[in-house]
One Martini backbone bead per residue (centre of mass of N, CA, C, O) as a GRO file, in nm:
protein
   75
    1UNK     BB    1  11.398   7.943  15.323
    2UNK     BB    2  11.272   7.859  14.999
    3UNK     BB    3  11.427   7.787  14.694
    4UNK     BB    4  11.323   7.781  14.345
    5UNK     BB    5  11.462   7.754  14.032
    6UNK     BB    6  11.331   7.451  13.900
    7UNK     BB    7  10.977   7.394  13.837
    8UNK     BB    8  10.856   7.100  13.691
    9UNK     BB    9  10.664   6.901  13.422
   10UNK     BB   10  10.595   6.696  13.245
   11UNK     BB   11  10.362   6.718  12.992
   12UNK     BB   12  10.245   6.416  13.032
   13UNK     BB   13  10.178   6.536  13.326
   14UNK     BB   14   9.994   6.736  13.270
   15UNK     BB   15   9.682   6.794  13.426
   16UNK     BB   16   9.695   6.610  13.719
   17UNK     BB   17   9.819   6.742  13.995
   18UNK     BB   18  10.114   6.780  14.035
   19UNK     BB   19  10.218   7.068  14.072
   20UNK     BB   20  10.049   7.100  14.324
   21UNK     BB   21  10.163   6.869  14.508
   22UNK     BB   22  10.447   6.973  14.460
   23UNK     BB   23  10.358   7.231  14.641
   24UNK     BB   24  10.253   7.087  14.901
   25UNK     BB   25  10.549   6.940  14.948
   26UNK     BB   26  10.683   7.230  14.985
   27UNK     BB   27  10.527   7.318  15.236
   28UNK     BB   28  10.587   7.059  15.437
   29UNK     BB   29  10.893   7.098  15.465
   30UNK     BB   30  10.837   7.424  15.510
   31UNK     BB   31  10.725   7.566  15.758
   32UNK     BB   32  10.720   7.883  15.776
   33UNK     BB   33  10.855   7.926  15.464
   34UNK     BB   34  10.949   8.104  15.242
   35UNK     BB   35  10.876   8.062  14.898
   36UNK     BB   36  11.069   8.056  14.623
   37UNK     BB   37  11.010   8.152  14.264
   38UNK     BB   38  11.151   8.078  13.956
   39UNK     BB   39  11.100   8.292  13.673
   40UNK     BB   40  11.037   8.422  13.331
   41UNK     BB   41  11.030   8.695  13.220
   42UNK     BB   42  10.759   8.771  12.965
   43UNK     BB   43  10.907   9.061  12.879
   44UNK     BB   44  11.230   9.019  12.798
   45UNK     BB   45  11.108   8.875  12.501
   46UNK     BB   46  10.857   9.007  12.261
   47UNK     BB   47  10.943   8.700  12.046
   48UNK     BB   48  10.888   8.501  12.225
   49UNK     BB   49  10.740   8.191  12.197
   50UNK     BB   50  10.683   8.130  12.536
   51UNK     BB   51  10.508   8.383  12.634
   52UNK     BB   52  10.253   8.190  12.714
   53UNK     BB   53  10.397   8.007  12.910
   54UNK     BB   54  10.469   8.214  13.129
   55UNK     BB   55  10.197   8.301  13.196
   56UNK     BB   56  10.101   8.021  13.317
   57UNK     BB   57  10.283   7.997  13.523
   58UNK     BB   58  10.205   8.260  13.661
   59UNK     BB   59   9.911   8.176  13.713
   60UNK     BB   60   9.964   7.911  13.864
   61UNK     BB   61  10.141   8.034  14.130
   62UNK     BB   62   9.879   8.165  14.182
   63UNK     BB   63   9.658   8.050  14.248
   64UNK     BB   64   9.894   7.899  14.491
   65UNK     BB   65   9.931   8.205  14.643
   66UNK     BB   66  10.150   8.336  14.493
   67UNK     BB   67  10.347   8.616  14.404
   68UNK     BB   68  10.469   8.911  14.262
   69UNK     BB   69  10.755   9.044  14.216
   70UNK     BB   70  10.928   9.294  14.085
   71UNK     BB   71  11.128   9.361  13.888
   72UNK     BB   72  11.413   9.157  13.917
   73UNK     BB   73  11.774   9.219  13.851
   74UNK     BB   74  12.042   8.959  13.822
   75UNK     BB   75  12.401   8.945  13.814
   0.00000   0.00000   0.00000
């Protein structure tokens, strides 16, 4: 199992495909591992300023394979 609590590309590189690939060079180092990542639920604060990026990314994590589990509030 590999655990990725968080996982960015900075602005001025986004839209060039770094982020599949630092996807698939994450899959190829653990083979037949489940990947979890961690992300920020989008209705957490429903004031936030960032709930479109927070959607973008996990549309994002879907497009590469991932999906999304049940709210899981971790204390």
């Amino acid at each position: 199992m590999l655990h990725v609590s968080y996982l960015a590309i900075l602005p001025n590189f986004q839209s060039f495909g770094f982020g599949g690939k630092l996807i698939a060079l994450l899959q190829e180092i653990s083979p037949g591992s489940s990947i979890f990542l961690e992300v920020e639920y989008p209705n957490s604060n429903k004031e936030a300023e960032d709930r479109s990026l927070r959607l973008r990314r996990i549309s994002f994590y879907e497009r590469h394979g991932f999906s999304i589990f049940p709210d899981v509030k971790m204390h």
